[in-house]
C-alpha positions as CSV (number, residue, x, y, z in Angstrom):
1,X,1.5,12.2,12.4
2,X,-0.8,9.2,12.2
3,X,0.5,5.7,11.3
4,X,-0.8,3.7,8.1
5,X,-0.4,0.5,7.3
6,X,-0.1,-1.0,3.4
7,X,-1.6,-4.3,2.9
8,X,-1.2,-6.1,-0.6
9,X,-3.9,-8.6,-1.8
10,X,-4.1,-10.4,-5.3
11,X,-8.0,-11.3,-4.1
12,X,-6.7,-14.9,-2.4
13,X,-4.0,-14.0,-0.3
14,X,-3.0,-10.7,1.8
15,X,0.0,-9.8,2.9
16,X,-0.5,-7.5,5.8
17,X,1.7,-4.0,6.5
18,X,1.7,-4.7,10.2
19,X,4.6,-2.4,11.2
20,X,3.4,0.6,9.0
21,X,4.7,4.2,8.5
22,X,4.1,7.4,10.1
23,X,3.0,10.2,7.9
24,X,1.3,13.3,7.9
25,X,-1.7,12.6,6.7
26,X,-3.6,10.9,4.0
27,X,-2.2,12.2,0.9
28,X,0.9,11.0,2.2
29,X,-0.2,8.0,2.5
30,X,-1.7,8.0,-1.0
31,X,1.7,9.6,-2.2
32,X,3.7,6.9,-0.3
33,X,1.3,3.9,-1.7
34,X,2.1,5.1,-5.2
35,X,6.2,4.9,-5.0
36,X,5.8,1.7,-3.6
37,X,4.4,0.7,-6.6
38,X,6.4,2.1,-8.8
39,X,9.1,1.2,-6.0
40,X,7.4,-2.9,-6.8
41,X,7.3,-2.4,-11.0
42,X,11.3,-1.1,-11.1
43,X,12.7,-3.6,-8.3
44,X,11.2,-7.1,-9.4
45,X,10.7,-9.2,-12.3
46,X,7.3,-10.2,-11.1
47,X,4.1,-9.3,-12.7
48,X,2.4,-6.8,-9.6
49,X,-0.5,-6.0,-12.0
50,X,-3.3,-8.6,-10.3
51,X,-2.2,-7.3,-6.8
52,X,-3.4,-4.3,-4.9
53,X,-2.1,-2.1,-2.1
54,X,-4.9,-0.9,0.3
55,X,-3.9,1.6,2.4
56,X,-5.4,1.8,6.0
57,X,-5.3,4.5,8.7
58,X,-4.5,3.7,12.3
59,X,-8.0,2.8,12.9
60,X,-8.1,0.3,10.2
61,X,-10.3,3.0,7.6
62,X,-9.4,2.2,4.4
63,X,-7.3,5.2,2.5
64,X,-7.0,4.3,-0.6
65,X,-6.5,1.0,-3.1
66,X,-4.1,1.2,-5.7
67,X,-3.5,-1.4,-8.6
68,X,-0.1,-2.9,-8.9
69,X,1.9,-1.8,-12.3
């Protein structure tokens, strides 16, 4: 298990993922970034599509960015 962290940005402010998830590896993380947003889209009124979730590894490498819905 390694432990990733999902950050969201809308390109002027972050919102840093400092407690972060263990997972297997990095699909799961990729898998994981994805029902968040959907997770985000279902849950709340606001528009998420200007933000996006970076998803880094435990050595701060980034995984994966994924658009907001």
């Amino acid at each position: 298990m390694a432990r990733y962290r999902f950050h969201f940005t809308d390109g002027k402010s972050i919102v840093p993922g400092d407690t972060g998830m263990d997972l297997r590896d990095d699909e799961a993380a990729v898998d994981e970034a994805y029902h968040i947003t959907r997770d985000l889209h279902d849950a709340l009124p606001e528009d998420w599509s200007d933000w996006i979730i970076e998803v880094t590894d435990e050595k701060g490498r980034l995984v994966t960015s994924i658009r907001g819905a």
